[in-house]
N, C-alpha and C positions, 0 to 999 in steps of 0.2 A: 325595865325597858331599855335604859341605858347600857345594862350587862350583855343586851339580847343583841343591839347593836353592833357594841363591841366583839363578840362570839361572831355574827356573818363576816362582819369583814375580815378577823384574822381569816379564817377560811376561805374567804377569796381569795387574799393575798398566797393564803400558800396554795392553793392552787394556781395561782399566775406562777409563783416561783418556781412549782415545778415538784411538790412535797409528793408526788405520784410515780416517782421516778421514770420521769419522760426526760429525755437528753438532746441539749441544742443540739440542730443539722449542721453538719460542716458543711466548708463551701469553699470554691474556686475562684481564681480569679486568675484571668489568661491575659498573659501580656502577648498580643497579635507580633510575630517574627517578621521584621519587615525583607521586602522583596528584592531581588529574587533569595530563594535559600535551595544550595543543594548537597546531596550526597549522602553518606548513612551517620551524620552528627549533626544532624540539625538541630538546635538548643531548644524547646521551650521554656520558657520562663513562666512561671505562675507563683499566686500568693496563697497560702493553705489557712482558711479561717475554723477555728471552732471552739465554743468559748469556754469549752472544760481544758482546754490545750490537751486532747485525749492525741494518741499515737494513728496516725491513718494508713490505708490501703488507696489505691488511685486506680481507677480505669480509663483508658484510652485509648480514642479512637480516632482514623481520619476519615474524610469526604472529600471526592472530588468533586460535588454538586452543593454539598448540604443539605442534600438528602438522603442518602443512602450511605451507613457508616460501617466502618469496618477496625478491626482491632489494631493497633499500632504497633509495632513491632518494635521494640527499646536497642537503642544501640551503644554501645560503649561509652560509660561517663556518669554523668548526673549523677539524680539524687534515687533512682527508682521508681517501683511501684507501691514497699509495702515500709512498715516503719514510720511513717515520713511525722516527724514531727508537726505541732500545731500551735496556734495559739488564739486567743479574742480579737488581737491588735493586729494577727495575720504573720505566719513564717514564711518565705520566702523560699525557692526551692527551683529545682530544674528537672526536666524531662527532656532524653537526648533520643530523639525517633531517627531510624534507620529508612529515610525515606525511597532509598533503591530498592531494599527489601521490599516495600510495601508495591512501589509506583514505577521500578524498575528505570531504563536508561532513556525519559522521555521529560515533554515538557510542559506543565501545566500551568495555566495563566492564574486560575484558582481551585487553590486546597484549604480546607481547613480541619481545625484539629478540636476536638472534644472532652472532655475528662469530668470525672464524677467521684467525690470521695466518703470514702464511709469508714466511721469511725463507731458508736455503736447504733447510729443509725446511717440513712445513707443520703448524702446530698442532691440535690438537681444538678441536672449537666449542664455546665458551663463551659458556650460555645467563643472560639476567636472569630475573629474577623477575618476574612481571605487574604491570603499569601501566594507566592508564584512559587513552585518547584522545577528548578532547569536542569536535569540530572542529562539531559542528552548528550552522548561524548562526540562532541564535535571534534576530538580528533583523530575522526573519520570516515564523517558525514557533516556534512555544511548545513547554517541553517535553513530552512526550507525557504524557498524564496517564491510567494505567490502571485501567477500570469494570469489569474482573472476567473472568474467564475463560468463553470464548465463542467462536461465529463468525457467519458471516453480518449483521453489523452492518447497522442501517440508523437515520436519525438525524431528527427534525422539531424545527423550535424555535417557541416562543409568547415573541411579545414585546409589552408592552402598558408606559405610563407606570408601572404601578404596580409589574409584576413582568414576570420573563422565566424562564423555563424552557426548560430544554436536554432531548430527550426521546431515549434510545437505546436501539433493542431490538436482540437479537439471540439466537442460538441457543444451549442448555449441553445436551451430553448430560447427563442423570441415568439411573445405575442401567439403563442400555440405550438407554433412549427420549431421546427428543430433545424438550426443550420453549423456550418462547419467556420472555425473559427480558424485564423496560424497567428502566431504570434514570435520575435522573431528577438535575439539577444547577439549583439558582435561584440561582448566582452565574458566570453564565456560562463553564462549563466547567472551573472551576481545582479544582471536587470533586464527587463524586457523591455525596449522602447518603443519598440509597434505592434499592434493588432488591428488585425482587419476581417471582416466576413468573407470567407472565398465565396468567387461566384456559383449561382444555384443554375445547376442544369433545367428545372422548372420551378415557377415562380409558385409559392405556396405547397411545395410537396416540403416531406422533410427530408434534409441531407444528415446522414450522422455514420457511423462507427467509421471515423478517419483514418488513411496511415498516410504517410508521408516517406519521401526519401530525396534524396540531392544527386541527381548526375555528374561527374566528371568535370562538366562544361560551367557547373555553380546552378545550372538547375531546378528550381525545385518542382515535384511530381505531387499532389496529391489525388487520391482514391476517395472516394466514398460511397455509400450505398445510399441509391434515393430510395424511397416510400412516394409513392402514388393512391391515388383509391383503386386502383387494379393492377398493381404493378410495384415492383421490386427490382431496381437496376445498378450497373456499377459505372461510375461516370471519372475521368481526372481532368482533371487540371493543374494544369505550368504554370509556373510564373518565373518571378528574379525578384531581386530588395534593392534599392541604391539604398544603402547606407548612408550616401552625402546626401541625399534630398531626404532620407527618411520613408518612402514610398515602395508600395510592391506594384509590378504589373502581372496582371495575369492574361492568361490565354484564356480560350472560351470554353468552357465545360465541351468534354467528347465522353460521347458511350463505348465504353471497353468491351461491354460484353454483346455478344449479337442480338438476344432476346428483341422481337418485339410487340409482343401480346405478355398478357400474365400467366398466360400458362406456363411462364418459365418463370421460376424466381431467382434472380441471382444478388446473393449477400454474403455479407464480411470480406471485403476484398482487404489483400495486402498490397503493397509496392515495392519493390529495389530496381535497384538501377546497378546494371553492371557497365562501368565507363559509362555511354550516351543513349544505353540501351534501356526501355523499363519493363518490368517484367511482373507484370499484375496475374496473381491468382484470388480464388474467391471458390463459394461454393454454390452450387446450383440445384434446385427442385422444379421438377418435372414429373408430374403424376402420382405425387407421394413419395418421389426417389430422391435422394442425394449423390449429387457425384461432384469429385475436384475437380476445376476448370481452372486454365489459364491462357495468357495473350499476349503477346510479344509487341513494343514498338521500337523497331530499330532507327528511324529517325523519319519513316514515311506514314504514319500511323499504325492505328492494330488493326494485326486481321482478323481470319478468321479462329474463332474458339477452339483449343483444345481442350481434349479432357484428358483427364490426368490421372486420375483413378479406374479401376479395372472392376471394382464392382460397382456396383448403388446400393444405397441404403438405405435404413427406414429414418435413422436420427441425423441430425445438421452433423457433417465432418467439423465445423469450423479449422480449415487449413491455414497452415506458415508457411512460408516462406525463408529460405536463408543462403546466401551464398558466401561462399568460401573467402579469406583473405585475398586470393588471388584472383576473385569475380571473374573464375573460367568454370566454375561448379554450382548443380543449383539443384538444392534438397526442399523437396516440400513435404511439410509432418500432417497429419492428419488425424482424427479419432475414426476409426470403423466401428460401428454396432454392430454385435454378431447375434443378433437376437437376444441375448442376456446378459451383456454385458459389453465394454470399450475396449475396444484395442488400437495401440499404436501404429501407425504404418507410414510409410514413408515412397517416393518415388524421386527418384533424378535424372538431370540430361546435365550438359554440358555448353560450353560458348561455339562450340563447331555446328549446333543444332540445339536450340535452346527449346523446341517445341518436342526433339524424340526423347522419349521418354520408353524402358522397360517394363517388367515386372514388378507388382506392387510388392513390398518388403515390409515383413513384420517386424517391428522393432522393440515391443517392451517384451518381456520374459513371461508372465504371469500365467500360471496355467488356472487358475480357478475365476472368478468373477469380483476380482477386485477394480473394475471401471475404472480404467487408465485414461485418462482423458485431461481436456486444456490443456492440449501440449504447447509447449515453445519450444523455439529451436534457436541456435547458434553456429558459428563454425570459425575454425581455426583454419591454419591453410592447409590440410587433407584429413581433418577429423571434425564430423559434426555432431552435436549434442541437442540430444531430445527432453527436458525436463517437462514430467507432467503429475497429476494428482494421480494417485492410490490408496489403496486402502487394504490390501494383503496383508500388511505385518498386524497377528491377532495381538502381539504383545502391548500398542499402544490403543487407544480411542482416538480414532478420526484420523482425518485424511494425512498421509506421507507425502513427501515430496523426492520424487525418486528420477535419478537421471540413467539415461541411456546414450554411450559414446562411439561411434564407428564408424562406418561407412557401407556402401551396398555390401560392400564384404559379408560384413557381419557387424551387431551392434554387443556391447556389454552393458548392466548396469552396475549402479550404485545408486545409496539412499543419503539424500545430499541432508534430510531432516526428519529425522521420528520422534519429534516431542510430539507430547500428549496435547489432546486437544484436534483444531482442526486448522491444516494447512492446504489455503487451496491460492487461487491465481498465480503458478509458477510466471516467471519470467529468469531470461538468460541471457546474458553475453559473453562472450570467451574474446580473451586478447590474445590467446594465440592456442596451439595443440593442447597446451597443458596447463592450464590455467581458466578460471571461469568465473562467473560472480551470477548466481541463483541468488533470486525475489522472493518473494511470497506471503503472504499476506496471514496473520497469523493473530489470534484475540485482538482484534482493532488495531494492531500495529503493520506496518511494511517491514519485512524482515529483508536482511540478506546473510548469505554466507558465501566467502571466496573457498573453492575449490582448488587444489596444485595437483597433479599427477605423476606419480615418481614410482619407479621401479615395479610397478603394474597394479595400482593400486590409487585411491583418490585420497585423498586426505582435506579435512574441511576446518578452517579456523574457525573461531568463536564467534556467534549467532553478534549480530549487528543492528540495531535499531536504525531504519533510514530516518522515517518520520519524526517530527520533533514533534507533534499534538498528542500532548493526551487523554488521557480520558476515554471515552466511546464514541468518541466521532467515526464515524465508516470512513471506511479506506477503502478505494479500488482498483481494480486490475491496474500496474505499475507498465512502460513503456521505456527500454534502456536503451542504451548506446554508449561511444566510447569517445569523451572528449579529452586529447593529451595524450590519449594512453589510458583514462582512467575512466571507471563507470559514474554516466550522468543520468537521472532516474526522473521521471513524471509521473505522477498522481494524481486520481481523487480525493479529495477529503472535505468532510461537511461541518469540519470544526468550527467554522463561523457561524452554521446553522445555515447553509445554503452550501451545494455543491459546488465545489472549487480547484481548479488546475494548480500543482505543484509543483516545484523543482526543486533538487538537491543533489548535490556532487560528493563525490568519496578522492578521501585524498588517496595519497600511494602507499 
């Protein structure tokens, strides 16, 4: 009996020890990288356990969530992937992640990083704690500085020896409705110190897709399109800011465009101001037609509607606006539906008659059904620029961003971006003939590229992160202008987890 004993238990015992050759799991242990860490040499540090001290292999991966992981990309240094020494007591070792490679030139509040090792068997993955990565190069784009929760941004500046003001309106639902917000900065974008609801032409319609612009006089114009239960109209309002009291006054909402039954709808209006003059376009539906409209106030109200476009169409034009450095010129861009497809077109008048306008002008090139459309427009002082989405070039996947530069003359293009993937919401500004800075919005980031023009030909610097979020947060349609000299940019972005208004500056 006592033999029979002793026989089970060695046999447990070597089974516990392992007489089956089964091999302890190795294992990890991650020392969390404290905050912020950027660039493509970010250290981790980790402890390599495993109690035959056998030779390992390592897998690694980051997250921007921690939930969805992806493979890390090893950058110059450390200790590796494969080889890595071990021991019971734990060896010690580093992993150098190239987190530009991975996360490119942006800025994430939390990452983490993962790793799993197998030695003849294979460990559980052993996750860090979150870390910040700030790879954004802020020198040249500032960090994003946020005016308040919003969308549809849109942006004007007044700059004068004495004072400059930074002017950004945009949409905030309230309580259902949608109304129009400005919000107003006189230290060149580094704070906002007021917000206020502009007033509403009717009380409980909704007010939204804003623009804004500044007169000569310090001015301010804004446009909007109200919504009604039977009706769609385009309404502004004036005001001015004391910066010493902190306060804006406005004028009373006026209707821009004549409509007044629903049988017209009139939407997406823009504003400029040439010297004290405002010159609001928008588009108009009547009977299932589109057509461009616009309205002149030279300091006695607007009158009546012109139209501006020579056909009508079945799909929204959504029209721009743009006038020349010397605001005696005035191009507006438009999409036409040809039945299968967008095209670009364009009309202009001048400061001697801001209302005569010619023949409508084709402006993008494309002979087949690559839908040129969401244009923007800019202008230098006798050359204007049309940037809009495409999709012609078979060589990439998704949308280009292709610009077109001229005059009634005649337009030429060029492809200001064909990476792969999908480039859509252009935006443009140009500081002068030959010179420009194209937007656009691109895998959840806001892109830009500067443009120069020299000896008949565009040449484009290197692709530019504006936005510092990242991650997946939506980004949208961007809103620019030129404060100093140099491009100042407004945005959407939901990186908080609620939609939210943006600013950021580029230096020189």
């Amino acid at each position: 009996m006592r033999g029979s004993l002793v026989f089970f238990i060695v046999l447990f015992l070597s089974l516990l020890l392992g007489c089956g050759k089964e091999h302890p799991v190795p294992r990890v242990e991650i020392t969390t990288p404290t905050s912020p860490k950027a660039g493509d040499a970010v250290i981790i540090s980790y402890i390599l356990y495993d109690l035959e001290g056998r030779l390992a292999t390592l897998e690694v991966e980051y997250s921007i969530d921690g939930l969805t992981w992806k493979n890390a990309t090893e950058g110059a240094g450390g200790d590796g992937k494969t080889n890595l020494s071990s021991a019971g007591r734990g060896k010690a070792h580093s992993f150098v992640w190239n987190s530009v490679a991975d996360l490119g030139y942006a800025n994430y509040d939390a990452v983490y990083i993962r790793m799993r090792p197998t030695t003849k068997r294979t460990g559980d993955w052993a996750k860090s704690g979150s870390f910040s990565i700030q790879n954004h190069p802020l020198g040249k784009w500032s960090s994003n500085i946020y005016i308040g929760e919003g969308y549809e941004p849109a942006l004007a500046v007044f700059e004068t020896i004495a004072s400059s003001r930074i002017y950004v309106v945009f949409t905030r639902s309230d309580s259902g409705d949608k109304n129009v917000y400005i919000a107003v900065s006189t230290d060149g974008g580094n704070s906002f110190e007021k917000t206020e609801k502009v007033p509403e032409a009717t009380i409980g319609a909704n007010q939204h897709r804003p623009s804004v612009t500044v007169a000569s006089s310090g001015t301010f114009y804004i446009v909007y399109q109200e919504n009604t239960a039977t009706d769609s109209s385009v309404w502004c309002v004036s005001g001015t800011y004391d910066s010493g009291n902190k306060t804006f006054t406005f004028g009373p909402p006026l209707q821009v465009d004549d409509d007044t039954t629903g049988a017209y709808r009139s939407e997406s209006p823009k504003v400029v101001a040439a010297g004290t003059t405002v010159i609001v376009v928008w588009q108009n539906l009547s009977s299932g037609n589109w057509s461009v409209v616009m309205d002149v106030d030279n300091g006695s109200g607007f009158g009546t509607d012109t139209v501006v476009s020579d056909a009508v169409v079945t799909q929204a034009p959504e029209p721009v606006d743009t006038l020349n450095l010397g605001v005696s010129e005035l191009y507006i861009f438009w999409n036409r539906y040809n039945g299968s497809d967008y095209d670009v077109y364009c009309d202009h008048s001048n400061s001697s008659n801001w209302r005569a306008f010619g023949t409508d002008i084709r402006v993008d090139k494309d002979t087949g059904t690559a839908n040129a459309q969401r244009v923007a427009a800019s202008a230098g002082s006798s050359r204007f620029f049309a940037l809009f989405e495409d999709s012609r070039n078979a060589t990439t996947s998704g949308l280009d961003i292709v610009l077109c530069f001229g005059d009634a003359s005649g337009f030429s293009e060029s492809t200001l971006s064909s990476d792969a993937g999908e480039q859509t919401s252009p935006v443009v500004v140009a500081t002068d003939d030959n010179t420009l800075f194209g937007f656009y919005l691109h895998s959840d980031g806001l892109y830009c590229r500067k443009g120069v023009y020299s000896l008949g030909s565009w040449t484009y610097e290197s692709v530019e992160r504006v936005d510092d979020a990242g991650g997946s947060a939506a980004k949208s349609k961007a809103d620019v202008a030129l404060y100093a000299g140099v491009p100042v940019a407004v945005f959407g972005d939901n990186r908080s987890g609620t939609s939210a208004v943006y600013l950021t500056k580029r230096s020189m």
